[in-house]
C-alpha positions in Angstrom: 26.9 -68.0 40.0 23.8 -68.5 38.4 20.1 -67.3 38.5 17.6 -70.3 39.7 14.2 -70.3 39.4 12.6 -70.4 42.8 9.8 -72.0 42.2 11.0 -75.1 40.4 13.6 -75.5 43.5 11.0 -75.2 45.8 8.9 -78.2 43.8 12.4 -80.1 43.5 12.9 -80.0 46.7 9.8 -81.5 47.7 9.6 -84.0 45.1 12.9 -85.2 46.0 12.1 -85.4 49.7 14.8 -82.8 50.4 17.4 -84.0 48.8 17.5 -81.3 46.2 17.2 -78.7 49.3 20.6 -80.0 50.2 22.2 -79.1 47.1 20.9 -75.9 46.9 21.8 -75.6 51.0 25.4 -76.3 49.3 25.3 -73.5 46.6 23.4 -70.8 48.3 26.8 -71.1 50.9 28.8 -70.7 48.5 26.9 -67.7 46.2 26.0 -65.8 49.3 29.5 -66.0 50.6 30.8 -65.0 47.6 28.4 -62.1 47.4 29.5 -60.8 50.7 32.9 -61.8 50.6 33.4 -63.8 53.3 34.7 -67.3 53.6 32.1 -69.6 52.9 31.4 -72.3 55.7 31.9 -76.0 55.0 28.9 -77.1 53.8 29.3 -80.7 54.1 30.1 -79.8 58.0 26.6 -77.4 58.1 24.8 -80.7 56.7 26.4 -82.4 59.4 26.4 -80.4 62.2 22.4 -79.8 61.4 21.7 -83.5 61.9 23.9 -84.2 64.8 22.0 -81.1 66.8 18.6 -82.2 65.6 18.5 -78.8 63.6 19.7 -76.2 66.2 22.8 -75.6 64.3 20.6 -75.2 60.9 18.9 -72.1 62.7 22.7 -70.6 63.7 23.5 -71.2 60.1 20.1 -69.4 59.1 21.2 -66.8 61.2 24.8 -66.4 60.0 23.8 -66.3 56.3 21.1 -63.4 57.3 23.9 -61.3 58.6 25.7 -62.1 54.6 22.1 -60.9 53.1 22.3 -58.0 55.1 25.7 -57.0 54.4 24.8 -57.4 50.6 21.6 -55.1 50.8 23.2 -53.2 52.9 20.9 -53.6 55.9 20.9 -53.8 59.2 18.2 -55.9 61.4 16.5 -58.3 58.6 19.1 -60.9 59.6 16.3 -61.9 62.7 13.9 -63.2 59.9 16.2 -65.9 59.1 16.3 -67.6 62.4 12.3 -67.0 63.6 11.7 -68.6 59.9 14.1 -71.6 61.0 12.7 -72.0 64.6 9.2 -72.2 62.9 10.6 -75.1 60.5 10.2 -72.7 57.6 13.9 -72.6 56.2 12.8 -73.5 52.8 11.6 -69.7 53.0 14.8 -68.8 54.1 16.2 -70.6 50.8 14.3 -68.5 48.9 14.7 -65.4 50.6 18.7 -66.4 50.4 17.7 -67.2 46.5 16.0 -64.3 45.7 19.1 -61.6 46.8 21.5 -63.9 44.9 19.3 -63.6 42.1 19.0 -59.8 42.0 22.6 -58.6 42.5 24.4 -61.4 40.4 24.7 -58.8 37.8 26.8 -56.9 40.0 29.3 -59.7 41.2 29.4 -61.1 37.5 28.4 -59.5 34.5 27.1 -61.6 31.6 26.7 -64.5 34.0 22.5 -64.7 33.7 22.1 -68.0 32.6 19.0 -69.6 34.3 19.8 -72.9 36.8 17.5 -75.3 38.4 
């Protein structure tokens, strides 16, 4: 696991036309699960699945990876967030929202492990 900046993800993202979003798609699945500990879902399948449904299975994976944030905070109800963010087409907020908790407890699922990722 590694700390990204949020802002240059963002910008690669765009500048790439999204395919930088899939990459980070890939390892926010696997940092949040890890996080949690839970399995993490195929993320090749969550790419997948998202196209085939025209995006309604991107909001039930919004949703599922709110319910991970939550149970690293340790909170309840901010798992709704995720999938009103993704209805409104605003997942790349959900990214960063996803980003931003992986980024503040990675000290406590590895220490020493603060090294800076784009």
């Amino acid at each position: 696991m590694k700390e990204r900046n949020i802002a240059l993800c963002i910008i690669f993202s765009i500048i790439t036309c999204g395919i930088y979003a899939i990459y980070w798609l890939v390892q926010l699945n696997k940092e949040i699960s890890q996080l949690s500990g839970t399995e993490p879902d195929n993320a090749a399948l969550v790419v997948i699945l998202t196209i085939v449904t025209c995006g309604i299975y991107g909001w039930y994976w919004c949703f599922k990876m709110g319910q991970k944030v939550n149970t690293i905070k340790g909170e309840d109800n901010n798992h709704i967030i995720y999938i009103v963010l993704a209805i409104l087409e605003l997942s790349i907020v959900n990214y960063a929202l996803m980003q931003d908790t992986i980024n503040k407890h990675i000290g406590d699922a590895a220490p020493g492990s603060t090294a800076t990722e784009i």
